[in-house]
C-alpha positions as CSV (number, residue, x, y, z in Angstrom):
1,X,-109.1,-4.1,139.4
2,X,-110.3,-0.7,139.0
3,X,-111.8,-0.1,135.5
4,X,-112.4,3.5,134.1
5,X,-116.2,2.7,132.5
6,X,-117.4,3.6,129.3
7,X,-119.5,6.9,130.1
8,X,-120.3,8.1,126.3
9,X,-121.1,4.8,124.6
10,X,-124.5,5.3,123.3
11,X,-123.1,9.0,122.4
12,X,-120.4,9.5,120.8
13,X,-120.5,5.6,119.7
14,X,-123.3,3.2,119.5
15,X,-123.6,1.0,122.8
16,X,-124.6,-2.2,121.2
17,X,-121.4,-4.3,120.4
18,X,-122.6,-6.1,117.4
19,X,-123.6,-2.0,115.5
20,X,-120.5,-0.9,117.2
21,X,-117.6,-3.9,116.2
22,X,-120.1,-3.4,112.5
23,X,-119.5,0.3,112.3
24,X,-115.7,0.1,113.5
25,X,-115.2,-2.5,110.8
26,X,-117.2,-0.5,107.7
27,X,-114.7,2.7,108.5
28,X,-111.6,0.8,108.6
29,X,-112.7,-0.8,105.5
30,X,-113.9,2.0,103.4
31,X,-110.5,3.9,103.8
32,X,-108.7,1.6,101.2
33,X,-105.7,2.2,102.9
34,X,-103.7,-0.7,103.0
35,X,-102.2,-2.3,106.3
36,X,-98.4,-2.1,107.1
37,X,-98.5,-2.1,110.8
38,X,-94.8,-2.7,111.5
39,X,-94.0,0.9,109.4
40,X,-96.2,2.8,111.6
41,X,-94.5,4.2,115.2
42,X,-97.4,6.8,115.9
43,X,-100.6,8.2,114.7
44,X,-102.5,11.5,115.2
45,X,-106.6,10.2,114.9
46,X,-110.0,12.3,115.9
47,X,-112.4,11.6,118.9
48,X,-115.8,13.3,118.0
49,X,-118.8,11.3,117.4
50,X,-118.7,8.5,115.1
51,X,-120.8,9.2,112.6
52,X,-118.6,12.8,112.4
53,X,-114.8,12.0,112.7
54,X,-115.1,7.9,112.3
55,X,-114.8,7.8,108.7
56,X,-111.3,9.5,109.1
57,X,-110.0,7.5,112.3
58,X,-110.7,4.4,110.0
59,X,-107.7,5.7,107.6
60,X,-105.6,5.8,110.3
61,X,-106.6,2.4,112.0
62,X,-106.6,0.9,108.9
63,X,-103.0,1.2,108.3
64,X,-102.2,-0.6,112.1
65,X,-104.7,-3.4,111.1
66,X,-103.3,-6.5,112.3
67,X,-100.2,-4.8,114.4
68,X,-99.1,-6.5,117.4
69,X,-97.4,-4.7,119.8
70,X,-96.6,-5.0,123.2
71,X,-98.5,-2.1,124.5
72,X,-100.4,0.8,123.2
73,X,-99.9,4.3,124.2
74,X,-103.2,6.8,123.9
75,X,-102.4,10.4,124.2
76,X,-105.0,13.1,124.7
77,X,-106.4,16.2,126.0
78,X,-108.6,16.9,129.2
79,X,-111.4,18.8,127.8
80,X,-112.9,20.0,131.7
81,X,-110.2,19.7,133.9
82,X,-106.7,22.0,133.4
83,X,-103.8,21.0,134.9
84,X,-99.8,20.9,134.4
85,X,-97.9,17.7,133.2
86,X,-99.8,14.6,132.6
87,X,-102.6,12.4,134.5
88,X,-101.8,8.7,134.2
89,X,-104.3,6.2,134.4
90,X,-102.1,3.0,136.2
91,X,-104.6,0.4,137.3
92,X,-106.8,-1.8,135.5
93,X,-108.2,-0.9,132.4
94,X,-110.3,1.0,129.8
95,X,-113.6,0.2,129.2
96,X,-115.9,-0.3,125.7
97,X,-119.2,-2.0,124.8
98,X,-116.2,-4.8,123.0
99,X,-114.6,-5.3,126.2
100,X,-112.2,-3.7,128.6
101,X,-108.1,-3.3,127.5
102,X,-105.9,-3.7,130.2
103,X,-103.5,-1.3,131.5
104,X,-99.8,-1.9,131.7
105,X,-99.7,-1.1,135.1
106,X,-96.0,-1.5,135.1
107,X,-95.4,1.0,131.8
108,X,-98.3,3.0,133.7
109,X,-96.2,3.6,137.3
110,X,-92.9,4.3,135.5
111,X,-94.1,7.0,133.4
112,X,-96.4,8.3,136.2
113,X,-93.4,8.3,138.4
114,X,-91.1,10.5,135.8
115,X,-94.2,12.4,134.8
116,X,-97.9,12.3,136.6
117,X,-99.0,13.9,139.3
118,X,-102.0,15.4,137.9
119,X,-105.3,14.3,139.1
120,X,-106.7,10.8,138.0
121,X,-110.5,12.1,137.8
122,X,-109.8,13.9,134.6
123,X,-110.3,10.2,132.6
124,X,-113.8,9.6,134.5
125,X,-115.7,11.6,132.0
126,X,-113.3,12.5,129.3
127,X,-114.1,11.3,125.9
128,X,-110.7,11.5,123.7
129,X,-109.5,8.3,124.7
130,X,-112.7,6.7,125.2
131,X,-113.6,6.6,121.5
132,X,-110.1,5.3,120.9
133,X,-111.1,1.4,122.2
134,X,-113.4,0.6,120.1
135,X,-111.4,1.3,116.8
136,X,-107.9,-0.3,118.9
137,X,-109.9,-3.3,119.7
138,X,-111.5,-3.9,116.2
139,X,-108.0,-3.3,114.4
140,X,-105.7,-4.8,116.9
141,X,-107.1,-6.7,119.3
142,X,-107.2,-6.8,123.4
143,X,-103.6,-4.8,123.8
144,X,-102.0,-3.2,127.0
145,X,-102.1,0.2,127.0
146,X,-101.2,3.1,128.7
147,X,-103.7,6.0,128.9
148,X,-102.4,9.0,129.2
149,X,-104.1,12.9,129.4
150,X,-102.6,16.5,129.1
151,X,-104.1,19.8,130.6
152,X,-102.4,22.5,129.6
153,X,-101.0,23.7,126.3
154,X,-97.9,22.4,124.5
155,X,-94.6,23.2,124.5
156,X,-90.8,21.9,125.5
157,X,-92.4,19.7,128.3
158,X,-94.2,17.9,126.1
159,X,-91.2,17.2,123.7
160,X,-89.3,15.9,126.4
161,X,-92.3,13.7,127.5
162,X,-91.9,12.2,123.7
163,X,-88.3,12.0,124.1
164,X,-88.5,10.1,127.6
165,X,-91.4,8.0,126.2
166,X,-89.3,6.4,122.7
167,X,-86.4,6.0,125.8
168,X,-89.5,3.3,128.0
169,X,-91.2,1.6,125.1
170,X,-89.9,-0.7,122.8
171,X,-89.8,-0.5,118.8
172,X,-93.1,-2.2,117.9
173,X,-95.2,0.0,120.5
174,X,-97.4,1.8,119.7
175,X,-98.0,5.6,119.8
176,X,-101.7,7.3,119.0
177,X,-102.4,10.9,119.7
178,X,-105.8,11.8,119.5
179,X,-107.0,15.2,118.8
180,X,-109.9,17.4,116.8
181,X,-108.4,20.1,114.5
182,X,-110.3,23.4,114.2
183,X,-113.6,24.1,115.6
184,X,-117.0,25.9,114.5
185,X,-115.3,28.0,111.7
186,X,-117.4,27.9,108.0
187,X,-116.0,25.0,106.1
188,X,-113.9,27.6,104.4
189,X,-112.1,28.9,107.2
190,X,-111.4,25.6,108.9
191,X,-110.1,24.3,105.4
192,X,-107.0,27.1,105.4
193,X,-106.8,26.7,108.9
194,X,-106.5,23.1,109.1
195,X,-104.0,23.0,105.8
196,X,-101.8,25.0,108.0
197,X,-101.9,22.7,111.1
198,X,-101.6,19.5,108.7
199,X,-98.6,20.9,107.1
200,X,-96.9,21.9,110.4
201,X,-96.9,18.3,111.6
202,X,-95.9,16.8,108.7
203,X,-92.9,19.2,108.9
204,X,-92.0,17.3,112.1
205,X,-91.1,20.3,114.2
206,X,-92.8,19.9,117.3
207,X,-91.9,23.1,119.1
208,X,-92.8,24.8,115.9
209,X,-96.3,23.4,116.2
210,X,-96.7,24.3,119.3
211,X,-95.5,28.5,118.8
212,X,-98.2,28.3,116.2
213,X,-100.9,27.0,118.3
214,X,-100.2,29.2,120.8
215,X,-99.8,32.6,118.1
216,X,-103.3,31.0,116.5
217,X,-101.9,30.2,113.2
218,X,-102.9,26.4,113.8
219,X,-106.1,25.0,115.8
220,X,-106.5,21.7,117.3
221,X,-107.3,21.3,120.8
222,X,-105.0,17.9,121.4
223,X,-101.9,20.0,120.7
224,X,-100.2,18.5,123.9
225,X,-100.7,14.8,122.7
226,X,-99.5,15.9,118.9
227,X,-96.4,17.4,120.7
228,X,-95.8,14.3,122.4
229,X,-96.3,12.2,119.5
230,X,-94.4,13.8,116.8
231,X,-91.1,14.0,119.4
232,X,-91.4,10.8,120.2
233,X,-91.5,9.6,116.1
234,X,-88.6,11.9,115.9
235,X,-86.7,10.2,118.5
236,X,-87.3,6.7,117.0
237,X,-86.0,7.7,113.8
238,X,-89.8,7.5,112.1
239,X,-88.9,10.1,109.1
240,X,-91.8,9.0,106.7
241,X,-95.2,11.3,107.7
242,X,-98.3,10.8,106.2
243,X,-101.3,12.7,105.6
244,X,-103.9,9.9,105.3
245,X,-107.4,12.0,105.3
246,X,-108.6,15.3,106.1
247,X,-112.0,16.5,106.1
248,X,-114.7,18.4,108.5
249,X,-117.8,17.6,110.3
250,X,-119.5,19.1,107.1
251,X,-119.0,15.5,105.2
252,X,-121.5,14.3,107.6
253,X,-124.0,17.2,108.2
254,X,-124.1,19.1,105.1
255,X,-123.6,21.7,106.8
256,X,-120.8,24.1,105.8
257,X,-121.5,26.7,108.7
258,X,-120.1,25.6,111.8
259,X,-117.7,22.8,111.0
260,X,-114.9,20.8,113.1
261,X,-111.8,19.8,111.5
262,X,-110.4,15.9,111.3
263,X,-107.2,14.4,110.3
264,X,-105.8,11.1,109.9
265,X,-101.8,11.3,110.3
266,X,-99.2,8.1,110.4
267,X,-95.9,8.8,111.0
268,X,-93.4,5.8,109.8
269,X,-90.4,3.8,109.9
270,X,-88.9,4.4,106.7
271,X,-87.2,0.8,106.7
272,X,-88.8,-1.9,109.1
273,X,-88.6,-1.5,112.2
274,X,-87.7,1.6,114.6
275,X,-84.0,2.6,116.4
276,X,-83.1,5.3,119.1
């Protein structure tokens, strides 16, 4: 079985699984959101350090507390390695300090084969999905999943991925995009900027999100995976979207200088259930 390790635990996330389950737990909890795990078809959730972004991952975790599905599905962006489509990790599973989740290597070869190509070694040392374990195991539990990464920028592509994906995976799947909004602009400026990219997703345009990411009128550098996300909630009929929390790096540091923006997005079944 080959396992992708943890490589930032003790980083981004504390490496001892008693402080990490503990922290996990004390996030989800302090959001007060309340759980309805069979509304939710997607989320949008951070991946900075912990003791930045994981107040505001716990809104969006805490609404999936308890789910069940059959597979999770983790979008994100390669941070050092650029390449076109999507790199598909097929065999084994994700590491964390709370145990490994196991890939569904079937879900895994079927989109890999309709979409991957790019190279595996941009999960070895990548971080966005990393950080997502923890707060999936803590919320839901040991679940399949299907890790997938994006190198370049968004656009129609990547709403056709979303529109394949809701074609693969059943109702009660699971989506989660994860992404960082703006970056090392004064708390000010990342504010307005961020308000704008919030606003564009909950509109539920994806090909609109991704003309203003490319023009610079919204910042977040997991466009690709929002893309992806939001066309695939579109194609499952998910029509109720959901600003949970926003907030920057500046909640945590004091420091209103050079913040990073973090958002907390679910994006719902308006009755029970999801259709195509």
């Amino acid at each position: 079985m080959t396992v992708r390790r943890a490589v930032v635990a003790g980083q981004f996330y504390p490496e001892q699984p008693a402080v990490l389950e503990q922290d996990v737990r004390k996030y989800i909890d302090a959001s007060g959101v309340v759980a309805s795990p069979e509304q939710v078809a997607a989320l949008v959730v951070p991946h900075a350090g912990y003791v930045y972004s994981g107040p505001t991952a716990g809104f969006a975790y805490a609404r999936v507390r308890g789910a069940k599905p059959r597979r999770v599905i983790l979008l994100g962006r390669s941070h050092r390695y650029a390449f076109q489509g999507a790199s598909i990790w097929e065999t084994g599973g994700y590491e964390s300090p709370l145990g490994i989740l196991p890939v569904d290597v079937n879900m895994a070869a079927m989109l890999a084969q309709e979409f991957g190509g790019a190279p595996i070694e941009a999960h070895e040392v990548e971080h966005t999905l990393e950080v997502q374990a923890p707060f999936v195991q803590v919320a839901i539990g040991t679940v399949p999943i299907v890790p997938v990464l994006f190198g370049d920028e968004p656009g129609e592509w990547h709403v056709e991925f979303g529109q394949h994906l809701a074609q693969f995976l059943e109702p009660d799947d699971l989506v989660i995009a994860s992404t960082d909004l703006s970056h090392y602009l004064t708390e000010t400026e990342a504010n307005l900027i961020d308000r704008e990219s919030t606003a564009r997703i909950l509109e539920r345009n994806p090909i609109q999100l991704a003309r203003d990411l490319a023009a610079g009128n919204c910042s977040m550098c997991g466009g690709a995976a929002v893309v992806v996300a939001m066309a695939y909630a579109n194609a499952r009929c998910a029509g109720d979207w959901r600003l949970l929390d926003h907030r920057t790096s500046a909640h945590a540091t004091g420091d209103t200088s050079h913040v990073v923006g973090y958002a907390a997005i679910s994006m719902e079944y308006e009755e029970e259930g999801g259709s195509l």
